[in-house]
C-alpha positions as CSV (number, residue, x, y, z in Angstrom):
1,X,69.4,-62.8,45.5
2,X,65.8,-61.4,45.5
3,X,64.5,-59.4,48.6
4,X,62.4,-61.5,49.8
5,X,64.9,-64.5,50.1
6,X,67.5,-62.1,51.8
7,X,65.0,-61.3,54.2
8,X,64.2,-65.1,55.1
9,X,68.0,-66.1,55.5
10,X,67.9,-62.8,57.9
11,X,64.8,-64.3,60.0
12,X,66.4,-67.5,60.1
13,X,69.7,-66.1,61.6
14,X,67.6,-63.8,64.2
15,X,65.7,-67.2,65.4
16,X,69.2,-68.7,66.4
17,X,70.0,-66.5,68.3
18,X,66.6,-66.0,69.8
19,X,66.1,-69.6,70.7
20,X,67.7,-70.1,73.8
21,X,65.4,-67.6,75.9
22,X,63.2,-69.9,77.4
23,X,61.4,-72.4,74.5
24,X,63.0,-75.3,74.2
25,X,61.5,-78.0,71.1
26,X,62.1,-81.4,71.6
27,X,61.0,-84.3,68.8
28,X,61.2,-88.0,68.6
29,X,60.7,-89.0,72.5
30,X,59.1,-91.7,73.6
31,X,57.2,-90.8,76.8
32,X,55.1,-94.2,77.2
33,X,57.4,-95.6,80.1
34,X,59.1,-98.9,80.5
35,X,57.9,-102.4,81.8
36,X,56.8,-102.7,85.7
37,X,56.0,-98.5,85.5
38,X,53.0,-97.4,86.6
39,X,52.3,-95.0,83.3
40,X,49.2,-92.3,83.5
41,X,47.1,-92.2,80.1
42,X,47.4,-88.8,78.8
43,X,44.0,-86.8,77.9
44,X,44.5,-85.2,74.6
45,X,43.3,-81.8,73.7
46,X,42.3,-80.5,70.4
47,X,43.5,-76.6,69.1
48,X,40.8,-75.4,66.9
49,X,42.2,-73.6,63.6
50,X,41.3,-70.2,64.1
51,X,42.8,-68.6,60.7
52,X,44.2,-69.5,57.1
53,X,46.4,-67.7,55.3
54,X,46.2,-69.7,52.1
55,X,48.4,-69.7,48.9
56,X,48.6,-70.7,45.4
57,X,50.6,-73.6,45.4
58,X,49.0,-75.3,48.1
59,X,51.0,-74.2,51.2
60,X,48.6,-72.4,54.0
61,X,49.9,-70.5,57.1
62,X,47.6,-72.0,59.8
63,X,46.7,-70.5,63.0
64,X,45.2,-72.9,66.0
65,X,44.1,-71.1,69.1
66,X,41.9,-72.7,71.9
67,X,41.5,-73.3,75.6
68,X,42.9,-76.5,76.7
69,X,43.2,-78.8,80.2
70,X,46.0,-79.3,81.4
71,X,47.2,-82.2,83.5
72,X,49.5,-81.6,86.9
73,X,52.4,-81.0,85.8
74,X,51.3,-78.4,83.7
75,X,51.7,-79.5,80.1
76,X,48.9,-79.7,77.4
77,X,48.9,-82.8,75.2
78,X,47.4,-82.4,71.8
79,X,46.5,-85.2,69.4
80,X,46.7,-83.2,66.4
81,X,50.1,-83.1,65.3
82,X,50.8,-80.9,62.4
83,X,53.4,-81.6,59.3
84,X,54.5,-77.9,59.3
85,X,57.3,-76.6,56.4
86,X,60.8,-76.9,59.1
87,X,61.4,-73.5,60.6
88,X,58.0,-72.1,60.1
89,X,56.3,-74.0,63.3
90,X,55.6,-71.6,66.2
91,X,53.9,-72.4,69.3
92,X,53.1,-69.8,72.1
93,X,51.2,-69.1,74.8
94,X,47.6,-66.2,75.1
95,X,48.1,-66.2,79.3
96,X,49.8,-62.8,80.3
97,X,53.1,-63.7,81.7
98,X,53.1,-67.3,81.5
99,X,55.3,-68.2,78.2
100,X,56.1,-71.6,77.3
101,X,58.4,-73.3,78.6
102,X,58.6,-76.8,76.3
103,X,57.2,-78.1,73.0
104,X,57.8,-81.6,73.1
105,X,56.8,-83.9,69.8
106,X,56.9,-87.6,70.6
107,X,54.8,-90.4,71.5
108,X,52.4,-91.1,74.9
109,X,49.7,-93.8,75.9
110,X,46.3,-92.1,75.2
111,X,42.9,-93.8,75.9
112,X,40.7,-94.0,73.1
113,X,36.9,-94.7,73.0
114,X,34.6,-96.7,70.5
115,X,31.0,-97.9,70.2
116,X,31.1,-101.5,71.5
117,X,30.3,-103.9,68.1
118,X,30.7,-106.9,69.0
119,X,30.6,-109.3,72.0
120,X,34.1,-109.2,72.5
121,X,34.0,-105.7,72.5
122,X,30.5,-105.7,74.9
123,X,32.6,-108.1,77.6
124,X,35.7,-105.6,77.9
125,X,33.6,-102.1,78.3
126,X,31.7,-103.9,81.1
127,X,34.1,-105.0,84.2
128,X,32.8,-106.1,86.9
129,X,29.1,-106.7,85.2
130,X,27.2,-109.5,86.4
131,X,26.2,-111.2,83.4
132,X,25.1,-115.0,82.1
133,X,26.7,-116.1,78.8
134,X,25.4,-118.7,76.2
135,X,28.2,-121.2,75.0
136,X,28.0,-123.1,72.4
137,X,30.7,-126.6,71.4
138,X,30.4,-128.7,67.8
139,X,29.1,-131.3,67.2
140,X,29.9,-134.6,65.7
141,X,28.3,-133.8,62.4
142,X,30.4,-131.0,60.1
143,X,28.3,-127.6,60.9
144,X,26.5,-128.9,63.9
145,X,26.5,-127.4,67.2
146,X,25.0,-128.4,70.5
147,X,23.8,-125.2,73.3
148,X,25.6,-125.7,76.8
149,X,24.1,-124.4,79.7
150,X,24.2,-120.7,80.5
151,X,27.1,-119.7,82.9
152,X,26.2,-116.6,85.3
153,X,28.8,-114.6,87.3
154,X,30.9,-111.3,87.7
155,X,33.1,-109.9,84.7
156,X,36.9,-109.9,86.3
157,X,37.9,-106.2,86.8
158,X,39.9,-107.0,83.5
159,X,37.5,-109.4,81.4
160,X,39.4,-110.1,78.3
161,X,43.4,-110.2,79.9
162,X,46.1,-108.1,77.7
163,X,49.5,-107.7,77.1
164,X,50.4,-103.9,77.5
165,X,52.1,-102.1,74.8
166,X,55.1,-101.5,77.2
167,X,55.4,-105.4,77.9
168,X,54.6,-106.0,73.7
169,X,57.7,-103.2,73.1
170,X,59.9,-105.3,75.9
171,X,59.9,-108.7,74.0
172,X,62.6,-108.3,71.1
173,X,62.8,-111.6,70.0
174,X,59.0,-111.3,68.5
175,X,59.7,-109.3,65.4
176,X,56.1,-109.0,65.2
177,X,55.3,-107.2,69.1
178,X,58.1,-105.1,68.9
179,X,57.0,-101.0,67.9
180,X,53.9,-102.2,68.8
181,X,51.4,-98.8,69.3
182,X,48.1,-100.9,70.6
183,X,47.6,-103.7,73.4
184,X,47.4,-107.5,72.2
185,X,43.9,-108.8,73.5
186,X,43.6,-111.8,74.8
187,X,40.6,-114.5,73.1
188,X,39.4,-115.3,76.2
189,X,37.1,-113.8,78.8
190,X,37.3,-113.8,82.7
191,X,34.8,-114.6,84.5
192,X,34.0,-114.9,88.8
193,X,31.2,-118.0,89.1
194,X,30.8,-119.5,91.9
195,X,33.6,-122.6,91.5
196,X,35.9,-119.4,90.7
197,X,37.9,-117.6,87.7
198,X,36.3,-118.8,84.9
199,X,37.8,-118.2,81.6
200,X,36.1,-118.8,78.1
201,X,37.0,-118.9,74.8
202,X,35.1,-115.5,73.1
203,X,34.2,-117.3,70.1
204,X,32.5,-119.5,71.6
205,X,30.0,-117.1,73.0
206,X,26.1,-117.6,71.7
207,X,24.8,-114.4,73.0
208,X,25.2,-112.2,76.0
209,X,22.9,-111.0,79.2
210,X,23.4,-108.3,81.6
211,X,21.8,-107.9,84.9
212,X,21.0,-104.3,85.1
213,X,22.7,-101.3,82.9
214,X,25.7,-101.8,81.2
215,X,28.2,-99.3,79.0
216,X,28.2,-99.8,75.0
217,X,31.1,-97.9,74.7
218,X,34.8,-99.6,74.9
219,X,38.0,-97.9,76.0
220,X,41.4,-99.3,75.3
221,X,45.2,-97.7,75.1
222,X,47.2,-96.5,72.2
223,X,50.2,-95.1,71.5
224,X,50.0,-92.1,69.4
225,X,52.2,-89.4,68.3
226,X,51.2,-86.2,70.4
227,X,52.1,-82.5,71.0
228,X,52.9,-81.8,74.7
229,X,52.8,-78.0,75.5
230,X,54.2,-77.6,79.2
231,X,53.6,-74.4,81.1
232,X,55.7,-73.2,84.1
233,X,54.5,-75.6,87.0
234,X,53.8,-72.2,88.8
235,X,50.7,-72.6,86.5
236,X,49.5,-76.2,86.4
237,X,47.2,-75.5,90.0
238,X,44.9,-73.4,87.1
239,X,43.6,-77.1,84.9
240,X,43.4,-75.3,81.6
241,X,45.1,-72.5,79.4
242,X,44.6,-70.4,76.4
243,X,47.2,-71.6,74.2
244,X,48.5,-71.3,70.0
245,X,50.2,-72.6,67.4
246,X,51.4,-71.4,63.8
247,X,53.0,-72.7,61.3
248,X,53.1,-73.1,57.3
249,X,51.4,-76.5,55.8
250,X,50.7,-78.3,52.4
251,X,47.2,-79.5,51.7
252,X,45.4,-76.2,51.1
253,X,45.3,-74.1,48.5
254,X,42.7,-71.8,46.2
255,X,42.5,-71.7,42.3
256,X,41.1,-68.3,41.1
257,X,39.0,-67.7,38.2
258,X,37.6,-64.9,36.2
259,X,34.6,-64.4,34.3
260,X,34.6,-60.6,32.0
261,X,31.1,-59.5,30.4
262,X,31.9,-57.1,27.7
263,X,29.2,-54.5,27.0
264,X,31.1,-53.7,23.4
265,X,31.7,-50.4,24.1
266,X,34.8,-50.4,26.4
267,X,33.7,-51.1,29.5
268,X,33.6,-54.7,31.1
269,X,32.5,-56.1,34.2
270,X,35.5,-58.3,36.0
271,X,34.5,-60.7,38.5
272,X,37.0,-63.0,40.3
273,X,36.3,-66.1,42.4
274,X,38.1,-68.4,44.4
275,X,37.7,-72.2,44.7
276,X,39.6,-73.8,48.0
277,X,40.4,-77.3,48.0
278,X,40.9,-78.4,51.6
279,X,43.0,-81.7,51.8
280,X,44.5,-80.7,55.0
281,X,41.8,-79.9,58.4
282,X,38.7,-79.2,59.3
283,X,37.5,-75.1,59.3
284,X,34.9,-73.8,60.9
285,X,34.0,-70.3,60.9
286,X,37.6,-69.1,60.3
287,X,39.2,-66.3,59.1
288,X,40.7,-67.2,55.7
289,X,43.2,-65.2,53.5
290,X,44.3,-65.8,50.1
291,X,47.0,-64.5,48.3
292,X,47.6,-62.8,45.5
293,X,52.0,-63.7,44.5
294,X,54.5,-65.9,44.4
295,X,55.6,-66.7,48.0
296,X,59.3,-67.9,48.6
297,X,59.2,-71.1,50.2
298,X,62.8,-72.4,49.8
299,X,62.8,-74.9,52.0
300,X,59.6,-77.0,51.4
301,X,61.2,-79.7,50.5
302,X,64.2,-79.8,53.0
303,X,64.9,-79.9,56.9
304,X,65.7,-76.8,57.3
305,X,65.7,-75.0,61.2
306,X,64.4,-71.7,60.3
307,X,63.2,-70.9,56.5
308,X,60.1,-68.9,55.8
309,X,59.4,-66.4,58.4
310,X,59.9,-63.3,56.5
311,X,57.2,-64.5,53.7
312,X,54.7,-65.2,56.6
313,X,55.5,-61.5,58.5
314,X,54.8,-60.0,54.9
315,X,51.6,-61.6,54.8
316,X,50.8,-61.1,58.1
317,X,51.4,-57.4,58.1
318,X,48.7,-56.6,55.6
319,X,45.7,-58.5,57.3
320,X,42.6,-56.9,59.8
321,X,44.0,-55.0,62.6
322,X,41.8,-57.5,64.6
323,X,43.9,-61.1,62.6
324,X,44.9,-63.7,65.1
325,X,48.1,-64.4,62.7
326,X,48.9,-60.5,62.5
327,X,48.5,-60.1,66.6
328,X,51.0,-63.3,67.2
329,X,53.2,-62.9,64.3
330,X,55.3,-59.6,65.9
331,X,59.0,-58.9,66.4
332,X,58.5,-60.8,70.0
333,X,59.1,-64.3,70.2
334,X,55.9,-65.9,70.2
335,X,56.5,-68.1,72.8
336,X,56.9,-64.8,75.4
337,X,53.7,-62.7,73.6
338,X,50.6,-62.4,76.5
339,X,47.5,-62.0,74.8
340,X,44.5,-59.9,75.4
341,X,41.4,-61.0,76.0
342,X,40.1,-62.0,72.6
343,X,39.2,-65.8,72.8
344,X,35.5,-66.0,73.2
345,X,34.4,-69.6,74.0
346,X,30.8,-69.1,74.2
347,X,29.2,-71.1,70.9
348,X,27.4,-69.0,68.1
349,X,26.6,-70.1,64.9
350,X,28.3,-69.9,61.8
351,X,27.5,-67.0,59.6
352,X,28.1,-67.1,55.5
353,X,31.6,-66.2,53.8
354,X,32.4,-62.7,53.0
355,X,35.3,-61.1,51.5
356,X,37.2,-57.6,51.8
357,X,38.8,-55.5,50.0
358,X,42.1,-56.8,50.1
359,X,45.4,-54.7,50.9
360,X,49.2,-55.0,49.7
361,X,52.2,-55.8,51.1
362,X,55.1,-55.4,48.6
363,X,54.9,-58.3,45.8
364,X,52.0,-60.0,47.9
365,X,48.1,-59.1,48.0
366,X,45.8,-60.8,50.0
367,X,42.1,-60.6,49.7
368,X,40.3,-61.7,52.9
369,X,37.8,-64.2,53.4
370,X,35.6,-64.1,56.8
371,X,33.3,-67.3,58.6
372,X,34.9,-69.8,56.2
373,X,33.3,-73.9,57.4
374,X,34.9,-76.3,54.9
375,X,35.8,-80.0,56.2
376,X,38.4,-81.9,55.0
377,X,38.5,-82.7,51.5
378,X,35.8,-80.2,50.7
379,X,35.6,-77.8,47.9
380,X,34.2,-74.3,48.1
381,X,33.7,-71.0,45.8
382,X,33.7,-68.3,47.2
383,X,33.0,-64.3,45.1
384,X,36.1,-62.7,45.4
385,X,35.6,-59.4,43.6
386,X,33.5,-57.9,41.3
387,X,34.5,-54.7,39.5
388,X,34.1,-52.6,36.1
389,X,37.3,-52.0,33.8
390,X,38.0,-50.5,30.6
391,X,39.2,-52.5,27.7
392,X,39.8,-52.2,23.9
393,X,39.5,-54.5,21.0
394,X,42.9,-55.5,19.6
395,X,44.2,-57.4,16.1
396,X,48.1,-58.6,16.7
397,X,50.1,-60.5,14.0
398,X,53.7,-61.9,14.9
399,X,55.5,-62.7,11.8
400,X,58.0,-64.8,13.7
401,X,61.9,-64.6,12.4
402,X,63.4,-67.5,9.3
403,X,66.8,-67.9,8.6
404,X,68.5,-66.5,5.7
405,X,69.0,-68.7,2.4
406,X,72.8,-68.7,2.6
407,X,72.1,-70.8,6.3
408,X,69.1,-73.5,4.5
409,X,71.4,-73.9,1.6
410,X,74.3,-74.9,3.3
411,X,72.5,-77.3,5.7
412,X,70.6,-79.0,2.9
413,X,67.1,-78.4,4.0
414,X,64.4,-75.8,3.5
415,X,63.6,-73.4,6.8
416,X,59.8,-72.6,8.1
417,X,58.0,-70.1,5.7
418,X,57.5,-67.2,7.5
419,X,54.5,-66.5,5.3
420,X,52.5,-69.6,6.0
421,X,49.5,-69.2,8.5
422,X,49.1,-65.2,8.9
423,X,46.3,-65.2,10.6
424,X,45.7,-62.2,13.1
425,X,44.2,-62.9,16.3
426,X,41.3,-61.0,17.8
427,X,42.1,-59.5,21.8
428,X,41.1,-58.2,24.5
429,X,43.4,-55.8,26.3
430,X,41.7,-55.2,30.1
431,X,43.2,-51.8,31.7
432,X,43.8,-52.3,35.2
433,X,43.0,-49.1,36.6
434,X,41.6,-50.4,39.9
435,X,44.2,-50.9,43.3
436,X,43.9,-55.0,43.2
437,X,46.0,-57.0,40.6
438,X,45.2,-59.2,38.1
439,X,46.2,-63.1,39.2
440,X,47.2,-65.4,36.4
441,X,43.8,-67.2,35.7
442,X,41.4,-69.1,33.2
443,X,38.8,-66.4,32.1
444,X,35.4,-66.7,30.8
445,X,35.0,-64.2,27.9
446,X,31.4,-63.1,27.8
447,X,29.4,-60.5,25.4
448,X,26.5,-58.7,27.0
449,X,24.5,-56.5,24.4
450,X,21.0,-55.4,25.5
451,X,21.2,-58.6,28.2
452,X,21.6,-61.1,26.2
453,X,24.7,-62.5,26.4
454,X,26.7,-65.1,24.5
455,X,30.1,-66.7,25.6
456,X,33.1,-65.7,22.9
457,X,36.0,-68.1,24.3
458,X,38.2,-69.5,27.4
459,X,41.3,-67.4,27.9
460,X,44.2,-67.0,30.2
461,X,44.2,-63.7,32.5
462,X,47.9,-62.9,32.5
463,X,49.2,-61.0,36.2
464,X,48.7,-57.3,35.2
465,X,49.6,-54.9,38.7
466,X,47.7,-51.7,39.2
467,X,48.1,-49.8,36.4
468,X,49.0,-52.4,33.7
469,X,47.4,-53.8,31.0
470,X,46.6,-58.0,30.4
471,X,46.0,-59.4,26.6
472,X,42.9,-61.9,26.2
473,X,43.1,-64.3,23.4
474,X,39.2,-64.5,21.4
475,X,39.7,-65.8,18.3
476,X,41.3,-65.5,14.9
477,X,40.0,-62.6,13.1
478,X,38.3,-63.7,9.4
479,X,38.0,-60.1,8.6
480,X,41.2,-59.1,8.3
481,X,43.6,-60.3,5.1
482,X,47.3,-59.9,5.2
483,X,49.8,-59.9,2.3
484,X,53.4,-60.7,2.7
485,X,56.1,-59.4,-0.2
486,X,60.2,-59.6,0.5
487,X,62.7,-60.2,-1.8
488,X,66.5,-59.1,-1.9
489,X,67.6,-55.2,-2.8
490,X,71.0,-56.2,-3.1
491,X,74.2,-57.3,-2.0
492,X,77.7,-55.4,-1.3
493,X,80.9,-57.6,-1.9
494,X,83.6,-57.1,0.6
495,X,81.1,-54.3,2.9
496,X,83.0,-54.9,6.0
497,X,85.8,-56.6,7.4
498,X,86.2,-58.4,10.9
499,X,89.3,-60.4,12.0
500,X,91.1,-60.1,8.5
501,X,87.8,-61.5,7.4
502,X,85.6,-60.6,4.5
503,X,82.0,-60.2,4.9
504,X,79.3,-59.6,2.3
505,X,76.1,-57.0,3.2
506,X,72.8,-58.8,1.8
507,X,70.1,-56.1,1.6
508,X,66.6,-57.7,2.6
509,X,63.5,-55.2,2.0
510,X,60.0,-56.2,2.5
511,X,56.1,-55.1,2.2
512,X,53.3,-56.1,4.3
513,X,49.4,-55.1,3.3
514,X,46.2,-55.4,5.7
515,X,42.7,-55.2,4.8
516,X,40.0,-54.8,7.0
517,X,37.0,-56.6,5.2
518,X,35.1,-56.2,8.4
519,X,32.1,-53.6,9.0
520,X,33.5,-51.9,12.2
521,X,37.3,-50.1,12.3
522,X,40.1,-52.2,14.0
523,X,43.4,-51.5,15.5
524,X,46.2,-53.9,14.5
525,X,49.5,-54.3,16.5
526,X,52.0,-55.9,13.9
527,X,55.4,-57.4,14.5
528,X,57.7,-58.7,12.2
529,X,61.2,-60.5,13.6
530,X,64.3,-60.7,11.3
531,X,67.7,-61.9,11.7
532,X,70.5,-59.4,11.1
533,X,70.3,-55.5,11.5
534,X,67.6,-53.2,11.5
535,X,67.7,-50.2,8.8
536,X,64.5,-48.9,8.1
537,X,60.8,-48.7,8.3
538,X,57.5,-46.9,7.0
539,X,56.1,-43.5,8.7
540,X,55.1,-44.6,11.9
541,X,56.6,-47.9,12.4
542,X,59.3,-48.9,15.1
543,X,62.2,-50.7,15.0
544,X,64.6,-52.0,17.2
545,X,67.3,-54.7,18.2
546,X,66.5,-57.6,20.8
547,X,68.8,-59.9,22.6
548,X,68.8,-63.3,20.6
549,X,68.6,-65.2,23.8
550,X,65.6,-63.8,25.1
551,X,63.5,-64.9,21.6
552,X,61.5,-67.5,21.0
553,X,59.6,-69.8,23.4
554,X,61.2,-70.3,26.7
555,X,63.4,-67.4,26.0
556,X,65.8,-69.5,23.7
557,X,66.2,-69.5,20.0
558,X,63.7,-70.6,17.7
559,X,63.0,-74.6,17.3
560,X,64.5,-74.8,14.2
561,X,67.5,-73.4,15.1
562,X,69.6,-76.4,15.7
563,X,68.3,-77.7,12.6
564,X,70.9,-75.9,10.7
565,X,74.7,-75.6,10.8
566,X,75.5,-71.9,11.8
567,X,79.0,-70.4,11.4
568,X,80.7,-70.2,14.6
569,X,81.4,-65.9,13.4
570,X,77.2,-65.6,12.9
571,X,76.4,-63.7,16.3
572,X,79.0,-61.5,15.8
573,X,77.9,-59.9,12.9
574,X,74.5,-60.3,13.4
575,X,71.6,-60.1,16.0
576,X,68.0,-60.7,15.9
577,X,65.5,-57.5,15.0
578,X,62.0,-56.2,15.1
579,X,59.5,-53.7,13.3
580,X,56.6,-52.8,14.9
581,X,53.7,-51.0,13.4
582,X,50.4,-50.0,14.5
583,X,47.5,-48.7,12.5
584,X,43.4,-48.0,13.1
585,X,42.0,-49.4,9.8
586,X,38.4,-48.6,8.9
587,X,36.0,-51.1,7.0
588,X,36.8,-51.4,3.3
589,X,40.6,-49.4,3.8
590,X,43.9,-51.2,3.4
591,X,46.9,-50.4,5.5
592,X,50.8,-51.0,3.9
593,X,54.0,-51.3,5.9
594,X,57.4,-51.2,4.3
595,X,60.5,-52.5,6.3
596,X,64.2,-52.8,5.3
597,X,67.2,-54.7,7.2
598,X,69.9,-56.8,6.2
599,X,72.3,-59.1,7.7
600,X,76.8,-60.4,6.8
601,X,77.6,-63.7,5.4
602,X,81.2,-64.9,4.0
C-alpha cells in the first residue's frame, strides 16, 4: 500500500470520529411542504469559486467563498449544488465563533424570474393591471376569423389560475403530476369587468392593452435541488454571512505542452504551457493551481464517506501562504475554523493570468496560476514556465531478443529476424538540472541556428524529476550503418545436469559494426537482448541479467512468445540477457562490438 493511500484511509478514519462535534449533513429531504401549508419560497444564494486546484485527469479541488443572506431562521440556501467526489465535500463557516450547525441537500420551492414573451406570460407578471383585451372566435369559413369587441377590466390578483406543485405531488392517481418540480398553468385568464370574474380562453387573445406601466418580467415557483447552510439561530438577527465550501469535482482539468528550441550546441530553451478545459463552472479572477503527479483518487467512482482528504492537504500545504484552500484546509474541522478578515466585496476588475514558481509537496508539484476568468466550456493557454537546459545528441539501437533455433524448429515456424530493420534513432536527452519536474507531454522539437529556426519533429516529454534525464525521439538517423554477424561457437554435450536431466551448452557469439557516414561525431547507446546467459563482451561494453517478466512491451514477454511451444524446464535453465555498449564515433570511423552468451537445451 503506497503512502499516499495509507494516509487517505487514515483521514477517512479521523473524519468518523470527528463528525459528531457539531456538523451534521443531511441529503435527499424534501423541504417544499405538504398540501393546505402555507410554504415560504426560499431566496437562493450563489457562492462564488474563489480557487482551483486543478489536476490531470480532470478532477479539480474547488473552493467557493462569498457573503450570503440569510433568511430568519438562520440558514443560507444555495442554488448551486455541487457533484463533489463522496468524502471530499467540506462546508464551513469565515464568521469567528459561529460554526455551522447543518448542511442540508434536498429540494425547496424557489421563485424564478423570466422576461415575459408571450401574452400568456404578459397577463400573469401583471396582477391586478387594468387592461382591455382583443378576442378573437372563427368563422364559418376554414381560416376565417371574426374580431369581438374589446373587454376592459382588472387582472384577478392571480390571472392565469394554477395548480401548486404541492397539490400536483398530492394527486397519485395522475402518473403524469406526480414528482412534479413546476406549477401546471391554467389556459385561461381572470379577469374583474364590470358583470364580474371574467375568465378567457388565452389563445384566444388578439393583442393586449395596459392602462399605465406594467412589469415584462414573470415570476413563477420551482422546485429545485438546493444547498441549505443553517447557522446557530443566535445568528440569523445579522441577514447575511461570510460562508465556504470545498470539495473535489470532475469537469476541469489542464493538458500541458512543451515546446524545446535547440541552439545545437547543448543548450535549449524549455517552455511549458498549460491549456484548461473548463466543463464544470464559471471562474472569474481566481486563483488556479495545477499539478504536476498522479493524485490518488480511490474512490471517484464509488460512495464512499470519507476518501481523498490526505491528497487535497498535500496539495494544499504547498500553495501561497495567502491560498483560500491552504487557510481552510488545516487540522481543524472546517466547519469550526473562524476566519480573518480576508473577503473583500468591493468590485475591481480583472487583471491577466500570471503564474509562479511552483513549490513541491512530496510526489506532487503545483505551479500556480493567478486572476484566472474562464466560463464554462471555455478553453484557455496559459505560459507556464520558460527555462534554459542542457541536452546532448544521442544515437540508440535496441536489438530486441529471438528465440533460439532448437524453439522455431520444434514449433514449425520461423521466429522474427533480429537483424531486420536496424535503424538507429536520433535523440534528444534534456538534463533536468532546474527544481521543477518534467510532466509527461507532447513536445515541439525546434532548431534555432542564427534565428532561424525550423521544426525537427513531435515528441513525447517523458516525467524526468529534478535531477533526471528525459529521451526525445527526432528521427531515424541515415548516417549511421549498422552490421549484424552471430553464428554458433559451439556446443557441449551433457554440460550440466538438473533433476537427473541432461542438458546441452549452445555457445552463441556475435559481432556488431557502426559506421558513422555523417560529417559531425555521434554518441551511440547500443543494446542487444538475448535469451540464455550472459558470458562476455568487448572492452567497454556491459552486460547483465534482467528479469524475463519485466521485458518486452507492457512488461511481459515478447509477442511472439506464445507463438512457440516452450519446454515447461526453459526458465529454469535460462533467463533473458543484455550487452550494452557505448561509443563516440567520429565522421568516416567505424566502431565494432563483440558479445558472447549461450543458453541449455535437452
Amino acid at each position: 500500500m503506497n503512502r499516499v493511500r495509507r494516509c487517505l484511509i487514515q483521514t477517512a478514519l479521523t473524519g468518523l470520529v470527528l463528525m459528531p462535534t457539531g456538523l451534521y449533513l443531511q441529503a435527499g429531504a424534501q423541504e417544499y411542504g405538504h398540501p393546505g401549508q402555507n410554504v415560504s419560497l426560499a431566496r437562493t444564494e450563489k457562492l462564488p469559486v474563489k480557487e482551483v486546484t486543478i489536476f490531470k485527469d480532470g478532477h479539480a479541488l474547488v473552493v467557493r467563498e462569498g457573503k450570503v443572506a440569510l433568511n430568519k431562521q438562520g440558514e443560507a440556501i444555495l442554488e448551486e449544488l455541487p457533484n463533489p467526489v463522496l468524502g471530499t465535500f467540506f462546508p464551513y463557516s469565515l464568521e469567528p465563533g459561529q460554526a455551522l450547525v447543518s448542511v442540508t441537500a434536498g429540494k425547496k420551492k424557489v421563485e424564478t424570474s423570466a422576461t415575459a414573451l408571450s401574452i400568456g406570460d404578459l397577463l400573469e407578471a401583471n396582477p391586478g393591471a387594468d387592461v382591455s383585451l382583443v378576442r378573437t372566435r372563427g368563422g364559418g369559413a376554414p381560416g376565417e376569423t371574426t374580431q369581438l369587441p374589446p373587454i376592459t377590466g382588472k387582472l384577478a390578483a392571480v390571472p392565469v389560475p394554477r395548480r401548486s406543485i404541492e397539490e400536483l405531488n398530492a394527486v397519485k392517481s395522475d402518473s403524469t403530476a406526480a414528482g412534479a418540480t413546476s406549477a401546471a398553468k391554467s389556459a385561461l385568464v381572470e379577469i374583474d369587468t364590470d358583470s364580474g370574474a371574467t375568465f378567457l380562453p388565452i389563445d384566444k387573445i388578439e393583442s393586449l392593452s395596459f392602462k399605465g406601466k406594467h412589469s415584462p418580467t414573470v415570476k413563477s415557483e420551482e422546485l429545485k435541488n438546493v444547498l441549505t447552510l443553517r447557522l446557530p439561530p443566535a445568528f440569523a438577527g445579522n441577514g447575511s454571512a461570510r460562508l465556504g465550501m470545498m470539495y473535489v469535482e470532475k469537469g476541469l482539468r489542464w493538458i500541458p505542452s512543451y515546446k524545446i528550441t535547440l541552439n545545437g550546441h547543448g543548450r535549449a530553451k524549455l517552455k511549458l504551457e498549460a491549456t484548461l478545459i473548463n466543463d464544470l463552472t464559471d471562474l472569474d479572477d481566481v486563483a488556479t493551481q495545477i499539478v504536476v503527479g498522479v493524485p490518488s483518487f480511490v474512490a471517484e467512482d464509488e460512495i464512499d464517506p470519507i476518501a481523498l482528504a490526505k491528497t487535497v492537504t498535500e496539495v494544499t500545504a504547498v500553495m501561497r501562504r495567502d491560498s483560500y484552500a491552504r487557510m481552510n484546509f488545516s487540522n481543524a474541522i472546517m466547519t469550526q475554523t473562524a476566519s480573518d478578515a480576508r473577503f473583500d466585496q468591493n468590485e475591481r476588475q480583472t487583471p491577466a493570468p500570471s503564474v509562479d514558481g511552483g513549490s513541491k509537496s512530496e510526489d506532487l508539484f503545483v505551479f500556480g496560476i493567478k486572476h484566472v476568468s474562464l466560463k464554462k466550456g471555455e478553453r484557455m493557454v496559459v505560459p507556464v514556465l520558460e527555462t534554459d537546459v542542457e541536452y546532448e545528441d544521442l544515437y540508440t539501437l535496441d536489438i530486441p531478443m529471438v528465440p533460439p533455433q532448437e524453439v522455431q524448429h520444434s514449433s514449425g515456424q520461423p521466429g522474427p529476424k533480429s537483424n531486420e530493420g536496424l535503424r538507429f534513432t536520433h535523440k534528444i536527452r534534456l538534463q533536468n538540472t532546474g527544481s521543477q519536474p518534467f510532466t509527461t507531454a507532447p513536445a515541439l522539437l525546434v532548431e534555432n541556428i542564427e534565428g532561424k529556426e525550423t521544426v525537427l519533429a513531435q515528441s513525447l516529454m517523458t516525467y524526468a524529476a529534478p535531477g533526471g534525464a528525459s529521451d526525445l525521439t527526432v528521427t531515424t538517423a541515415v548516417d549511421l550503418k549498422v552490421s549484424k554477424h552471430e553464428e554458433e561457437a559451439g556446443r557441449q554435450e551433457s554440460a550440466t545436469v538438473w533433476l537427473d536431466n541432461k542438458y546441452a551448452r549452445i555457445n552463441e557469439e556475435g559481432q556488431l559494426s557502426v559506421t558513422n557516414y555523417g560529417r559531425e561525431p555521434v554518441k551511440i547507446e547500443v543494446s542487444r537482448r538475448v535469451l540464455g546467459q550472459v558470458d562476455s563482451t568487448s572492452p567497454g561494453g556491459k552486460m547483465q541479467m534482467l528479469n524475463a517478466l519485466n521485458e518486452g512491451p507492457d512488461s511481459q514477454f515478447p509477442a511472439w512468445w506464445p507463438y512457440y511451444s516452450w519446454p515447461n524446464w526453459w526458465s529454469q535453465m535460462n533467463g533473458v540477457g543484455r550487452f550494452t555498449f557505448q561509443h563516440k564515433i567520429e565522421p568516416g570511423q567505424k566502431a565494432d562490438f563483440t558479445y558472447k552468451w549461450h543458453y541449455f537445451w535437452r
